[in-house]
C-alpha positions as CSV (number, residue, x, y, z in Angstrom):
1,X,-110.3,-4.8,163.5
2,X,-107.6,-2.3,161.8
3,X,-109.0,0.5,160.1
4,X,-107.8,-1.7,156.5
5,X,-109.6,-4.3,157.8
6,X,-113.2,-2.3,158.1
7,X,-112.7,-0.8,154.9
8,X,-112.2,-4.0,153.1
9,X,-115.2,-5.2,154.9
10,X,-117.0,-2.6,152.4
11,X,-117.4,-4.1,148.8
12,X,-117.6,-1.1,146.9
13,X,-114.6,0.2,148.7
14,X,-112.8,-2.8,148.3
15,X,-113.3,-3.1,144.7
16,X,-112.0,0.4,144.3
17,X,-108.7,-0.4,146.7
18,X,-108.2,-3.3,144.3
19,X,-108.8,-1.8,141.2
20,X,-105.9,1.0,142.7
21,X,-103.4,-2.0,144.0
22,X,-103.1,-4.2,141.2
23,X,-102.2,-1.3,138.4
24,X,-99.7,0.3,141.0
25,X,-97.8,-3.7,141.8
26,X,-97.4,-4.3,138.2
27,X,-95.7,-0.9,137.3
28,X,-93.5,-1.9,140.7
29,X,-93.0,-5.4,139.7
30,X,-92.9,-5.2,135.8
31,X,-88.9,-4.8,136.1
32,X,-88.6,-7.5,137.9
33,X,-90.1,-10.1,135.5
34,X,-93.0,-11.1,138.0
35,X,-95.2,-13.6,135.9
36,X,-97.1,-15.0,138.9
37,X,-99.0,-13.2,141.8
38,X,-100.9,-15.7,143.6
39,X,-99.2,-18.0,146.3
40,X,-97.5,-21.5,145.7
41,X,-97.9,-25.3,146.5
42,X,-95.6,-28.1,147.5
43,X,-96.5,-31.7,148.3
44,X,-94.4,-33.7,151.0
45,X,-92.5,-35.7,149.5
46,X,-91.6,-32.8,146.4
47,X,-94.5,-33.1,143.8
48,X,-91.8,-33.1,141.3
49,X,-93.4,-32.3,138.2
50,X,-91.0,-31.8,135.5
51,X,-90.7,-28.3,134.0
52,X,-88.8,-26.7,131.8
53,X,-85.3,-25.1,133.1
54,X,-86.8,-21.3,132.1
55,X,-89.8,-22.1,134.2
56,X,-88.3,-23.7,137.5
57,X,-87.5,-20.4,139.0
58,X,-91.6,-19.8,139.7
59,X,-92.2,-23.8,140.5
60,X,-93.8,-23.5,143.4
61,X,-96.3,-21.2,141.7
62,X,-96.7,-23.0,138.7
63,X,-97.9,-26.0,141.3
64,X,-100.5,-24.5,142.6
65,X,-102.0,-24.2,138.7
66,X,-101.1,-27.7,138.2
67,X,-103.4,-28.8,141.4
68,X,-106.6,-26.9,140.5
69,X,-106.1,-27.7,136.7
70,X,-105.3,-31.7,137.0
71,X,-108.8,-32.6,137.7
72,X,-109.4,-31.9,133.8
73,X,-107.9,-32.4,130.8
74,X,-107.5,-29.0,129.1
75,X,-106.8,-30.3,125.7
76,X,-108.4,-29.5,122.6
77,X,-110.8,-27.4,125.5
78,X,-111.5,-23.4,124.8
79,X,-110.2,-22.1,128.6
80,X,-111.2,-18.4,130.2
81,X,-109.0,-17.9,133.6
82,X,-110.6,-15.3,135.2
83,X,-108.1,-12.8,136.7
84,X,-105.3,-14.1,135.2
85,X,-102.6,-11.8,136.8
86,X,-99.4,-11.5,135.1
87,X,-100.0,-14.4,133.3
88,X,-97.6,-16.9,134.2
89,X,-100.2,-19.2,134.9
90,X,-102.0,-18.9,131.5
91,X,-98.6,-19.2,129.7
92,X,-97.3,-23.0,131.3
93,X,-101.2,-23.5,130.9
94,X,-101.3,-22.9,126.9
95,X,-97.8,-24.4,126.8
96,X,-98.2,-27.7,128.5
97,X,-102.0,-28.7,128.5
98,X,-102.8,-27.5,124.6
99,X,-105.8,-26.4,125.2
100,X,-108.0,-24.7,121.6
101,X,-107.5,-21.6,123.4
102,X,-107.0,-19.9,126.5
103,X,-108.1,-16.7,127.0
104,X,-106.3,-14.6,130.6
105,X,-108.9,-11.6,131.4
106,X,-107.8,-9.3,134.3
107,X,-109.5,-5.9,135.6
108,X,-105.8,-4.1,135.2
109,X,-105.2,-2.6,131.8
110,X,-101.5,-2.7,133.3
111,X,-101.2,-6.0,133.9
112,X,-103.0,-7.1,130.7
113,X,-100.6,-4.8,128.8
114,X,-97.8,-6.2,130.7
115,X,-98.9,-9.7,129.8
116,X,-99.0,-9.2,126.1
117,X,-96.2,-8.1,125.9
118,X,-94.3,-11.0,127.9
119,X,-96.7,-14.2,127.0
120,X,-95.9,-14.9,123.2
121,X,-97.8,-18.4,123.1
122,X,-99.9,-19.4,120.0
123,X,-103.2,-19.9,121.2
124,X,-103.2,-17.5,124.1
125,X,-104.5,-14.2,124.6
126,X,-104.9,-11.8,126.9
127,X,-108.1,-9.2,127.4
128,X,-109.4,-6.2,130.0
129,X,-112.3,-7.2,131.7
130,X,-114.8,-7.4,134.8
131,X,-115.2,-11.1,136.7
132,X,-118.5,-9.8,137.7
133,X,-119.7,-9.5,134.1
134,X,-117.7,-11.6,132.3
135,X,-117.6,-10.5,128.1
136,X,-118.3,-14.2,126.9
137,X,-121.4,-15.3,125.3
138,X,-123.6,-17.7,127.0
139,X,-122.3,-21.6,127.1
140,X,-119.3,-20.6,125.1
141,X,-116.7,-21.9,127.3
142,X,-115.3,-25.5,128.3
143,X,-113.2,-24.5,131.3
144,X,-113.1,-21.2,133.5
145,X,-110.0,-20.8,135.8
146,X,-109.8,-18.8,139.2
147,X,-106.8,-19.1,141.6
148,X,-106.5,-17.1,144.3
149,X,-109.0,-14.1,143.4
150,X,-112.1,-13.9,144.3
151,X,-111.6,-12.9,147.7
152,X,-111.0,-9.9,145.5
153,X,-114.6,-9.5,144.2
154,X,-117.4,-7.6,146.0
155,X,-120.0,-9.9,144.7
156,X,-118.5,-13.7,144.8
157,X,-122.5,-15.5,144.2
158,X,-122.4,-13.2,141.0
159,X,-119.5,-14.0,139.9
160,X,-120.4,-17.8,140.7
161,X,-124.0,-17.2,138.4
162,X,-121.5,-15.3,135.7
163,X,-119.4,-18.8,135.9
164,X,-122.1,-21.1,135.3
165,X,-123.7,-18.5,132.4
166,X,-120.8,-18.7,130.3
167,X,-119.6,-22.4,131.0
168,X,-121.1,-25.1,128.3
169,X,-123.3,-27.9,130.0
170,X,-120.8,-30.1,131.3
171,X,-118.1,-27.7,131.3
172,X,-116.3,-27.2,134.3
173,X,-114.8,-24.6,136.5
174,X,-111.5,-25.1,138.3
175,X,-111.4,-23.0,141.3
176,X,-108.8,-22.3,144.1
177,X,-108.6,-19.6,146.8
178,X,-108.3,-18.5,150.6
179,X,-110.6,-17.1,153.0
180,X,-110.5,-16.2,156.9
181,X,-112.8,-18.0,159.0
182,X,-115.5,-15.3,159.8
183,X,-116.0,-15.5,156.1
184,X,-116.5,-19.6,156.4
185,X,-120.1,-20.0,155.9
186,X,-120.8,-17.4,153.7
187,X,-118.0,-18.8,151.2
188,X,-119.8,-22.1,151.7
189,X,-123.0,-21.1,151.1
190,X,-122.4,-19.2,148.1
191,X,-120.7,-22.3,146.5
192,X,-123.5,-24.4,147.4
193,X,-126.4,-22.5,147.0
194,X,-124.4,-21.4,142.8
195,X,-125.9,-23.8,139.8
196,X,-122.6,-25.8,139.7
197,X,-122.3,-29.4,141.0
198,X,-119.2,-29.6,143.1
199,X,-117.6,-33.1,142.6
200,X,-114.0,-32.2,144.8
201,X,-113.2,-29.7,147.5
202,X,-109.8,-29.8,149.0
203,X,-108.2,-28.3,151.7
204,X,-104.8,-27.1,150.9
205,X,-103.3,-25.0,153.7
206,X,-100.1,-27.3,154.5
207,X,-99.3,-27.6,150.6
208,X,-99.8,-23.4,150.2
209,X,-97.0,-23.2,153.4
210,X,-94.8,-25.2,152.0
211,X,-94.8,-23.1,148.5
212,X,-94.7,-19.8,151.2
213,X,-91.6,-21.3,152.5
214,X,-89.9,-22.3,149.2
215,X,-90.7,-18.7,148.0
216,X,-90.1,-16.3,151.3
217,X,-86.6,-15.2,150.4
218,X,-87.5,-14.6,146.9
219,X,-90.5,-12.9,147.7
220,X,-89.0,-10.9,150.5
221,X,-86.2,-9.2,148.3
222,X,-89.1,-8.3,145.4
223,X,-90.5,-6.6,148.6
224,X,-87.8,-4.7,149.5
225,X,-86.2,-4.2,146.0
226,X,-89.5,-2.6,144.4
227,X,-91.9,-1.2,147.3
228,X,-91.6,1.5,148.7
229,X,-90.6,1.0,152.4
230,X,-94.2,2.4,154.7
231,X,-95.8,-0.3,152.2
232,X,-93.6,-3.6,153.5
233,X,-95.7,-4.6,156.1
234,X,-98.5,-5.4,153.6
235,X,-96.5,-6.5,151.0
236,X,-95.5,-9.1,153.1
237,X,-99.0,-10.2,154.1
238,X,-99.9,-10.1,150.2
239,X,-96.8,-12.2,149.4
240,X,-97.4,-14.5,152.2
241,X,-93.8,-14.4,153.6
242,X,-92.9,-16.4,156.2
243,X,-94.0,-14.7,158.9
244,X,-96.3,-12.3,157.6
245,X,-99.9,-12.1,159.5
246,X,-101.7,-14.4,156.5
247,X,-98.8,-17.2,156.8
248,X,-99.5,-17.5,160.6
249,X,-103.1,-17.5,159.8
250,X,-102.6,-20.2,157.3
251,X,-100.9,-22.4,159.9
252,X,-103.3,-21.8,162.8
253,X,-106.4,-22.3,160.6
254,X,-107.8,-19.0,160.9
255,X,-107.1,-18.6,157.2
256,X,-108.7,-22.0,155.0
257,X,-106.8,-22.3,151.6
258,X,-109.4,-24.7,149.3
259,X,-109.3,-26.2,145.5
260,X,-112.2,-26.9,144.0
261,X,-113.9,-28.7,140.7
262,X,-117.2,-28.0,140.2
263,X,-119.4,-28.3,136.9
264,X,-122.0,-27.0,135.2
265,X,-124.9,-29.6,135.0
């Protein structure tokens, strides 16, 4: 294990390595209009799910919200994603499902500032805030969205509890991320052992490489255009390039890429 690797092992480290990461990629990648920072998704055949021409440059990404979203329909619903990123997600979200409102809370001030100022959709909104005590009343919300974060989060059977506290009874919680396999059980037995009723799991690892290849070159030039060069290595793994240590891991099954819908009883 690298010396990265023990530290991340540590959740209060973690947290604070995260909490220095995300501010310092946004300020890197805010000139290059980066709206989405998890991985992507392709079916075989193409998914082809029609998009507007300003949105087909981050398709593959935009997939990958479709999946974990499409067990539900968002309309008329009042939706909280839960580190939304830079937002891309939460924009096609509010755009093309209509939800009553959509609310995109991230831990980086800079990437919530970046957000509203690049996501002008009515009905969205944007908000600083901590997945592991999430600012929402009790049963307040229909929907919570998570893709591809809470590998992130020190504590992932509190954020789970913080899920089910602010979901309505019979709201649901549309759920999407990665881990590696020494992490298996525990990831399994935090979602089972959670007061949400699981009613799909999916795993998703071929569909995620496919999106990794459709994105690589793209990806790789953001790299190389906006890092600085002793931090390529692990912008590569964090991009999932073609390649890169977590791609490989991906395709050997070391690394398990799942899509969830659970709901709150």
């Amino acid at each position: 294990m690298s010396l990265l690797e023990r530290l991340f092992s540590i959740a209060p480290i973690r947290k604070t390595i995260w909490r220095l990461w995300y501010p310092f990629l946004t300020r890197r990648l805010q000139k290059g209009q980066v709206l989405f920072l998890n991985y992507a998704y392709e079916t075989e055949p193409p998914m082809g799910l029609a998009l507007e021409p300003a949105d087909e440059p981050n398709r593959a990404c935009i997939q990958l919200y479709y999946q974990v979203v499409a067990p539900i329909d968002l309309r008329g619903k009042h939706v909280l994603e839960v580190s939304c990123g830079h937002g891309g997600g939460a924009s096609w979200l509010t755009r093309t499902m209509h939800p009553a409102s959509y609310t995109g809370l991230d831990l980086n001030p800079e990437g919530v500032r970046f957000c509203e100022k690049q996501h002008n959709v009515g009905g969205l909104t944007f908000r600083q805030g901590d997945a592991q005590k999430l600012p929402f009343a009790d049963a307040s919300l229909d929907v919570v969205v998570n893709v591809e974060a809470s590998h992130c989060y020190p504590d992932f059977p509190g954020f789970l509890a913080e899920v089910a506290r602010v979901l309505k009874p019979g709201g649901h919680f549309l759920y999407t991320d990665f881990r590696f396999s020494d992490l298996f059980a525990e990831w399994e037995a935090a979602i089972e052992a959670a007061p949400l009723e699981v009613l799909s799991c999916r795993v998703i690892n071929p569909e995620v490489l496919r999106g990794m290849d459709i994105n690589g070159q793209r990806s790789l030039a953001l790299i190389q255009n906006y890092l600085p060069k002793f931090l390529h290595p692990l912008g590569t793994d964090f991009a999932g390039v073609p390649g890169s240590r977590v791609y490989e891991a991906l395709k050997s099954g070391e690394v398990s890429y799942r899509s969830w819908c659970l709901r709150r009883p």
